[in-house]
C-alpha positions in Angstrom: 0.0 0.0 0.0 0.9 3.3 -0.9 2.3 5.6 1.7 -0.4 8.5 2.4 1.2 12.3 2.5 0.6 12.4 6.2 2.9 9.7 6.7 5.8 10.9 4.4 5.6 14.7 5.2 5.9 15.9 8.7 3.4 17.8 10.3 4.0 20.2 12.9 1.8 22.2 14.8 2.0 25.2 18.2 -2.0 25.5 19.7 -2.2 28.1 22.9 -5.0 28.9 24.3 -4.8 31.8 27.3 -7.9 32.2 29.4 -6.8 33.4 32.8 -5.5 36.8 32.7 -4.6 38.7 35.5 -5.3 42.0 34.8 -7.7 42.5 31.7 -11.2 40.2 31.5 -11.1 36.5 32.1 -12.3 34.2 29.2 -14.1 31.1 29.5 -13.2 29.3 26.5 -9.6 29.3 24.9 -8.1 27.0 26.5 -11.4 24.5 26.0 -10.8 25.6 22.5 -6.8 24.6 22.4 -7.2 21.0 23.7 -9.9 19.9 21.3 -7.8 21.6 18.1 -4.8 20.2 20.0 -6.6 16.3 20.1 -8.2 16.9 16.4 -4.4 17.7 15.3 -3.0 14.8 17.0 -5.8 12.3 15.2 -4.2 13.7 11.7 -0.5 13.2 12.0 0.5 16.6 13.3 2.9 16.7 16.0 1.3 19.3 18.5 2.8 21.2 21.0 0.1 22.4 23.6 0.6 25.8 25.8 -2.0 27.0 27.8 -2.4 30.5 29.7 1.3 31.5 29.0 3.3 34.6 30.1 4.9 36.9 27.4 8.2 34.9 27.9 6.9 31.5 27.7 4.6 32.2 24.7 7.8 33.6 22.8 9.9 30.7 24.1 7.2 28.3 22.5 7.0 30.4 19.3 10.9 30.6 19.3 10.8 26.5 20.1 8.1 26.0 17.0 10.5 27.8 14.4 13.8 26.2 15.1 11.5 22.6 14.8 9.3 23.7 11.4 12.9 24.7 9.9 14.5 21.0 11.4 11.4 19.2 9.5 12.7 20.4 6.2 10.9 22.1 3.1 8.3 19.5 2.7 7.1 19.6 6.2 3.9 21.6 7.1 3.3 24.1 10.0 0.2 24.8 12.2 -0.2 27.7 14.5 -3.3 28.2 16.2 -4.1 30.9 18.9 -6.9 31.1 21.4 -6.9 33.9 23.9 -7.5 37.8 23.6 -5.9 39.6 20.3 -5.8 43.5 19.6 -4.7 45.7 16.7 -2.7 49.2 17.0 -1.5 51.0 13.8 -2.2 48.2 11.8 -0.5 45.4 13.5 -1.3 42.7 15.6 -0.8 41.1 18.9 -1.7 38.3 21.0 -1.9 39.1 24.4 -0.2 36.7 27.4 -2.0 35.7 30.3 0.3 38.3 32.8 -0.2 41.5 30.3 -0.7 44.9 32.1 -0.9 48.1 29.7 -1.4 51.4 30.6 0.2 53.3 27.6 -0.3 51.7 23.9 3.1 52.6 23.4 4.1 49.8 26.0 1.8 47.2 23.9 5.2 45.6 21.9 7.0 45.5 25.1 3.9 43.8 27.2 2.4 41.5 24.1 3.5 39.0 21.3 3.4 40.3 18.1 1.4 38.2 15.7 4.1 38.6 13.1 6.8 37.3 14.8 5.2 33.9 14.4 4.7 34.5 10.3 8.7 35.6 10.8 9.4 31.9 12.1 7.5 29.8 9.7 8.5 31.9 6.8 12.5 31.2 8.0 11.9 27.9 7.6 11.2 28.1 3.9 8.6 25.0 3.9 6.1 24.6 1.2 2.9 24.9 3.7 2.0 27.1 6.7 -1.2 27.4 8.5 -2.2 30.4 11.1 -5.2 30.2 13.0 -6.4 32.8 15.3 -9.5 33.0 17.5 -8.3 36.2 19.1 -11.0 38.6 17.9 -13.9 38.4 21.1 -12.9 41.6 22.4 -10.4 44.7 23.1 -9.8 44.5 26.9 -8.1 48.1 26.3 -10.9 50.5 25.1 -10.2 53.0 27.7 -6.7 53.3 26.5 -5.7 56.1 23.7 -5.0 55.1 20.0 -6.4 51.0 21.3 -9.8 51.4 21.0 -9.7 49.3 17.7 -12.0 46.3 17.9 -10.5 43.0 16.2 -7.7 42.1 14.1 -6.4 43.7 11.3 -5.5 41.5 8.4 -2.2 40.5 7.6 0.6 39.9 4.9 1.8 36.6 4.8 4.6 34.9 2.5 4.0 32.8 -0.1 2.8 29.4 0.7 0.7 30.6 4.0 -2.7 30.4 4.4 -4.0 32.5 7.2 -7.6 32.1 9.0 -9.4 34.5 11.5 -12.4 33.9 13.3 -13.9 37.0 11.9 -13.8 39.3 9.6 -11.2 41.8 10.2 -12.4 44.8 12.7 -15.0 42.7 13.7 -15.5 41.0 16.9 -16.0 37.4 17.7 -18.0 35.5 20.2 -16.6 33.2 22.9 -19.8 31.1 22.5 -22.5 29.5 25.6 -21.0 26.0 25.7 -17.3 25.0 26.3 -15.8 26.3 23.3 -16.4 28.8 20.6 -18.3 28.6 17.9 -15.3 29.5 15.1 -13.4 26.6 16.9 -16.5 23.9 17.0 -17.1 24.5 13.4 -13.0 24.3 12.2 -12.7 21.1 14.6 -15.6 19.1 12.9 -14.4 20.3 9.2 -10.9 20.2 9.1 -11.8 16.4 10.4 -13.7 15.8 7.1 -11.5 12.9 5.0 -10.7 14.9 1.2 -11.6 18.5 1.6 -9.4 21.0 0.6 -8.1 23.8 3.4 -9.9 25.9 1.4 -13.4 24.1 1.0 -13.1 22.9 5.0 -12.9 27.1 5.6 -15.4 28.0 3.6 -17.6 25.7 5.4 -16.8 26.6 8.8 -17.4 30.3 7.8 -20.9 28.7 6.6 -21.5 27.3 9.7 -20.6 30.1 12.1 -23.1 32.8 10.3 -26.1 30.2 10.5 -25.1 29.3 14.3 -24.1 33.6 15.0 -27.4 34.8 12.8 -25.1 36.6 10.5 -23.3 38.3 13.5 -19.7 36.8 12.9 -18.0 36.1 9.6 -14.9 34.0 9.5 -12.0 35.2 7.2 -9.2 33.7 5.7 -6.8 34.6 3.0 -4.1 32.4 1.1 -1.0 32.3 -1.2 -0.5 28.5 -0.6 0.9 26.9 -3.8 0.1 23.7 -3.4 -3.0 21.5 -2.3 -3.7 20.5 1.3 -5.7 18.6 3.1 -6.0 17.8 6.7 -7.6 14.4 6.8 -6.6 12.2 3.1 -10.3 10.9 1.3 -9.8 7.0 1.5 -8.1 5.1 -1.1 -10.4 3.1 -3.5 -9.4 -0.5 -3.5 -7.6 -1.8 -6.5 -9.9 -3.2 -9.4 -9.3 -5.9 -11.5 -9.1 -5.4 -15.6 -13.2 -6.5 -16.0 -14.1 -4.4 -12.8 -12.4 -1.1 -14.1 -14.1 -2.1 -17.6 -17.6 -1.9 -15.4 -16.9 1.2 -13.6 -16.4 2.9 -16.7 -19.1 1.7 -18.6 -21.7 2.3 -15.7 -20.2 6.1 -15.3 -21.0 6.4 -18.9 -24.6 4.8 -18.9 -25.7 6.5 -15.6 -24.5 10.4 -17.1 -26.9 9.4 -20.1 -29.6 8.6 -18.4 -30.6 6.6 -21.6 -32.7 3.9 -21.0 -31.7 2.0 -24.0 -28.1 1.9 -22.5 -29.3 1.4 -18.9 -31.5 -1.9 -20.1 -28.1 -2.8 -22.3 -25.9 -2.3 -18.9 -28.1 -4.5 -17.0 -28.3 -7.7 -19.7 -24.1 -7.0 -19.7 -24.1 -7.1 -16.0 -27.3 -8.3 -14.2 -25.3 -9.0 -10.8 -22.6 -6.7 -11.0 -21.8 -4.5 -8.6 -23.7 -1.2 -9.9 -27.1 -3.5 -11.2 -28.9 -2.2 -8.4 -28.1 1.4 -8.9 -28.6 1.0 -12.5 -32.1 -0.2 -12.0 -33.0 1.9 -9.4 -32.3 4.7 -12.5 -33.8 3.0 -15.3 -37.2 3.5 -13.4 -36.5 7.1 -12.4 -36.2 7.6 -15.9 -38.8 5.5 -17.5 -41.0 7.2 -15.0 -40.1 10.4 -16.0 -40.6 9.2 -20.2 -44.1 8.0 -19.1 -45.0 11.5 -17.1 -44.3 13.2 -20.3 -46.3 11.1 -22.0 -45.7 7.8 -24.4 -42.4 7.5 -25.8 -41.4 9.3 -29.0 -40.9 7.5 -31.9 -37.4 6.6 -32.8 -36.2 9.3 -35.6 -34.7 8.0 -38.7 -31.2 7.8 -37.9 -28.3 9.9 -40.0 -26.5 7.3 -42.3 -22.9 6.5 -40.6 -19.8 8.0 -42.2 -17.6 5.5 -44.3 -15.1 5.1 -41.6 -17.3 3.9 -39.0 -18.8 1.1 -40.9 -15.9 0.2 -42.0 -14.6 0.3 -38.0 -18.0 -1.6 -37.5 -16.8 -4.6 -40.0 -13.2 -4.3 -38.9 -14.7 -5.1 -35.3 -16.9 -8.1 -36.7 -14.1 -9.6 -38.2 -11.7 -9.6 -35.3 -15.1 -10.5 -33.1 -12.9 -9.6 -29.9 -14.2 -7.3 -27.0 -11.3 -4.7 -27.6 -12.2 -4.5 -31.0 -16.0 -3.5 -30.4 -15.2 -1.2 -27.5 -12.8 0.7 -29.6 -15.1 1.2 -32.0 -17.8 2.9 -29.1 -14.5 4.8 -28.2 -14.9 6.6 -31.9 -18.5 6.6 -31.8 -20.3 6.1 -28.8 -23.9 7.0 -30.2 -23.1 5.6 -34.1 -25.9 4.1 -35.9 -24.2 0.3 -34.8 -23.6 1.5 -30.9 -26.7 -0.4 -29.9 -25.5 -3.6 -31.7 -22.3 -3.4 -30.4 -22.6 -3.0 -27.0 -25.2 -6.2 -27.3 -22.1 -8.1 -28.6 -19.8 -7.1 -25.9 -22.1 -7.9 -23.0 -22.5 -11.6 -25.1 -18.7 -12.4 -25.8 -18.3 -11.4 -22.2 -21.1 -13.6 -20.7 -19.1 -16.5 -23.1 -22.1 -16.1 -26.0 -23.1 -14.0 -28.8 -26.5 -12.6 -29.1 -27.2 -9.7 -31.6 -29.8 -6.8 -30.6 -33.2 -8.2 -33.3 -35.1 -10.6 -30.9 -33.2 -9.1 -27.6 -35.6 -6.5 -28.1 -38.8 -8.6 -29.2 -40.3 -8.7 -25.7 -40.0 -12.7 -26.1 -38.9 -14.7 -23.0 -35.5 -15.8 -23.4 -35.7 -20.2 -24.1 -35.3 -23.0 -21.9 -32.6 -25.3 -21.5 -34.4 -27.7 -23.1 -35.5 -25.7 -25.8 -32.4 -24.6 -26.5 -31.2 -28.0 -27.5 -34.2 -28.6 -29.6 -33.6 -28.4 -33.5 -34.9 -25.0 -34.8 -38.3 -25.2 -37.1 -36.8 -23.3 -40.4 -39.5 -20.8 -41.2 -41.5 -21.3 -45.0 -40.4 -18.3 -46.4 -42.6 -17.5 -49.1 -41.5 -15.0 -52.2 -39.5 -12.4 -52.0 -39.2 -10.5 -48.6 -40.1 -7.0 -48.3 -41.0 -4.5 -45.5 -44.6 -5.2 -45.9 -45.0 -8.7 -47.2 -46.6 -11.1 -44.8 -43.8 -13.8 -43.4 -44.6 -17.2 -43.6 -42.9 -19.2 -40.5 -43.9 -22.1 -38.4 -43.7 -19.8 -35.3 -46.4 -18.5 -34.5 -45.0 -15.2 -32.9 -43.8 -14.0 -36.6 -46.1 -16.0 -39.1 -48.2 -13.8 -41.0 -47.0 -10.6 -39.9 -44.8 -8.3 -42.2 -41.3 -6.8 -40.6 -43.2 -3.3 -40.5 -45.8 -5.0 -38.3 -43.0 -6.9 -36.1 -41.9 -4.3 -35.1 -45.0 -2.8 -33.7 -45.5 -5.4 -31.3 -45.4 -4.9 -27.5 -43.6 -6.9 -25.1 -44.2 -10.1 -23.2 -41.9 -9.9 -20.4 -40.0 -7.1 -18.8 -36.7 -6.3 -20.8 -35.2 -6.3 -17.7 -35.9 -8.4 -14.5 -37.8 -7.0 -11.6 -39.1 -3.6 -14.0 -42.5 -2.8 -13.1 -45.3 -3.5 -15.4 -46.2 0.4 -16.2 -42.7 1.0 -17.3 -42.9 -1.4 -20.3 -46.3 -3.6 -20.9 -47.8 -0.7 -22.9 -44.6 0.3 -24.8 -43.6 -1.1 -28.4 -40.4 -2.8 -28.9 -39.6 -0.1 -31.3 -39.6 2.0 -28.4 -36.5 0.5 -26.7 -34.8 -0.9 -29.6 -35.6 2.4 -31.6 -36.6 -0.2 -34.5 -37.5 1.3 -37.6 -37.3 0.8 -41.1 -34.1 2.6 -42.3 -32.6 1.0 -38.5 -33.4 -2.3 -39.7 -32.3 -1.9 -43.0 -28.6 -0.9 -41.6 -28.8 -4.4 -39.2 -30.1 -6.3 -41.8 -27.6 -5.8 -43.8 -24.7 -7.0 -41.3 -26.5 -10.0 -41.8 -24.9 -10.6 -45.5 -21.6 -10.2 -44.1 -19.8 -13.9 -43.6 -19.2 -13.2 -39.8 -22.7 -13.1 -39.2 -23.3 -16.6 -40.3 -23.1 -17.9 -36.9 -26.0 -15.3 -35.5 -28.0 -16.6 -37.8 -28.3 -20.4 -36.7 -28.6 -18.9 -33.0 -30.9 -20.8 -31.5 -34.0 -18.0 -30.5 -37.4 -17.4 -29.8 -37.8 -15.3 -33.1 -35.3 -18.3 -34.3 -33.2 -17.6 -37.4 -35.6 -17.4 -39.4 -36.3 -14.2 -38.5 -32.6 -12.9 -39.6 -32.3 -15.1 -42.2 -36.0 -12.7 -43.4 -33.7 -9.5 -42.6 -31.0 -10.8 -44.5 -33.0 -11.9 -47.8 -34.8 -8.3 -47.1 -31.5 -6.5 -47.1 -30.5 -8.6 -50.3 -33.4 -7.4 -52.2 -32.4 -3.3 -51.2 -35.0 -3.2 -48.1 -37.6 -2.8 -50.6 
């Protein structure tokens, strides 16, 4: 198995949270807020470092501490800081206030605080490809009262390249702290980041999304970005490894279930009645039949466009080889050409082990029994020449007397595929499905004067050869 990014990049992350200050207002929830980032971290490969209600020393120490590590990891490795605790803004910058902070002039606020840049200094020393700041530091200025602080919030700041920055709220705005035991910028970021394959940026964009519903529109997360390259926190699952005819499936069933053509869907299902997507494809081909039957009874199948020169002669290459490769190259080329419907027939046959062809699949005649199967075939009494409207002559009794045009017209006697409800199908033609119609069946008819074909036409059937063998003599004589 192949190594995920977590596990071959390191991860490194500093979370404070200060809620006990001395001299400005206590808070209730930052350091609530710190452990659960700090245990959601931990759950995704990050190696966290936890400091809670730290003096100005011990929060540079840790910051100090966090750079000389994120520069050790090397270029590849990823930094996290995260910051919960009171934050203010003067002349633009910002600063994240220690638990023992006592201002009285704003002047002293660089000597008493930490700077907010000194962190962006340390991550952007160590030159690594991704860096992540966090602050929930925007519930309130403790230092209104003070001259040239009465600022509320953060302001926003420059990072370097490769950082992606996050604030609880916009910037000048003010954040809550939240009624429970943590905020609700910090509940919201903990649950999303934890979601398996979501971009940073898609897992920020939802928090902000769930922070206005939970704040009424009061509080607006913010972020801002010049990462270069993609990130995740938690990796989406790998997919198990398919074999060769499960990949071959996959692929067909994405096609099928994007066309939401029931033709295809009923095509899918007799390739792969218990594979692995047959119940999703069924559930859809009576979505959409229900839908056809809403609007009213299915059109009638419009006269196709004659196919170009090159894909019959793909068509015949692909009958002469007779090989599964050969037919699905073809539907590469032209996936809705005038022989599509007879192709993907003949692959879903040569990969059940037989070979079927698409006339009688779509007659609406239950499939034979074993026993009838091995049963010699009654050879039709073909009288005269056949043409679209003369009357066949056969000893079955399912096609004698009735001309092609009125074959198919006929509706069907079981459900073209198992378990589809009566109203889908019992009062639909064939030619509804199978798009049958003259100029159609002139193009399949003819296949049937191609030596490769011989084979289909001694296939045992209800319709029995005869049928084709009418097709072929009909194609012989021009489809008159």
């Amino acid at each position: 198995m192949q190594a995920s990014e977590t596990e071959i990049y390191p991860r490194l992350a500093l979370v404070v949270g200060n809620s006990s200050y001395g001299s400005v207002a206590a808070l209730d929830n930052p350091v609530n807020d710190a452990n659960l980032i700090a245990k959601t971290l931990e759950t995704m490969g990050f190696s966290v470092t936890l400091v809670t209600d730290q003096s100005q020393i011990e929060m540079k120490r840790a910051i100090a501490r966090f750079g000389r590590d994120l520069r050790s990891a090397g270029d590849d490795a990823t930094g996290l800081f995260y910051y919960a605790g009171h934050g203010v803004q003067s002349f633009g910058n910002n600063y994240l206030l220690p638990v023992d902070v006592a201002l009285s002039d704003a002047a002293d606020l660089d000597l008493m605080a930490v700077e907010a840049q000194s962190v962006l200094r340390q991550m952007a020393s160590a030159r690594n490809r991704t860096n992540l700041v966090i602050l929930d530091a925007c519930r309130n200025n403790p230092f209104e009262d003070i001259a040239d602080l009465d600022e509320s919030g953060l302001a926003e700041m420059k990072a370097p390249t490769g950082t992606f920055l996050a604030y609880a709220t916009a910037p000048g705005s003010v954040a809550l702290d939240g009624q429970g035991d943590n905020s609700p910028f910090t509940l919201a970021l903990a649950e999303q980041i934890s979601v398996p394959g979501l971009p940073v940026e898609q897992a920020f964009k939802e928090v902000r999304r769930a922070v206005l519903t939970q704040s009424k529109g009061q509080q607006t997360p913010w972020d801002t970005s010049s990462l270069v390259s993609d990130f995740v926190f938690v990796a989406a699952p790998q997919e198990p490894e398919l074999t060769a005819a499960e990949t071959e499936e996959l692929q067909l069933w994405r096609s099928v279930r994007s066309s939401r053509d029931p033709v295809q869907l009923m095509l899918f299902l007799r390739g792969y009645p218990t594979g692995t997507f047959a119940t999703d494809a069924r559930s859809l081909l009576a979505e959409v039949m229900a839908e056809e039957l809403s609007n009213g009874p299915l059109a009638p199948a419009q006269a196709p466009v004659a196919p170009e020169a090159s894909e019959t002669a793909q068509f015949k290459a692909a009958q002469e080889e007779g090989s599964v490769a050969a037919y699905e190259a073809y539907l590469q080329n032209y996936p809705t050409g005038t022989y599509a419907e007879m192709v993907r027939v003949e692959i879903a046959a040569l990969k059940a082990g037989t070979s079927t062809d698409p006339v009688g699949e779509g007659t609406g005649t239950p499939a034979p029994t074993a026993s009838a199967a091995l049963a010699p075939e009654v050879v039709p009494r073909e009288a005269g020449p056949v043409t679209f409207a003369s009357p066949l002559v056969s000893d079955l009794a399912q096609i004698n007397g009735l001309s092609l045009s009125e074959i198919i017209t006929q509706f069907p006697a079981f459900p073209p595929v198992e378990g589809l409800p009566e109203s889908y199908w019992k009062s639909q033609t064939c030619s509804s499905c199978h798009q049958w119609n003259r100029d159609r069946l002139c193009t399949q008819a003819n296949t049937y004067l191609s030596l490769n074909m011989q084979r289909s036409l001694n296939k045992q059937h209800p319709f029995g050869g005869g049928l084709k063998r009418s097709l072929k003599a009909w194609a012989a004589g021009g489809c008159q």
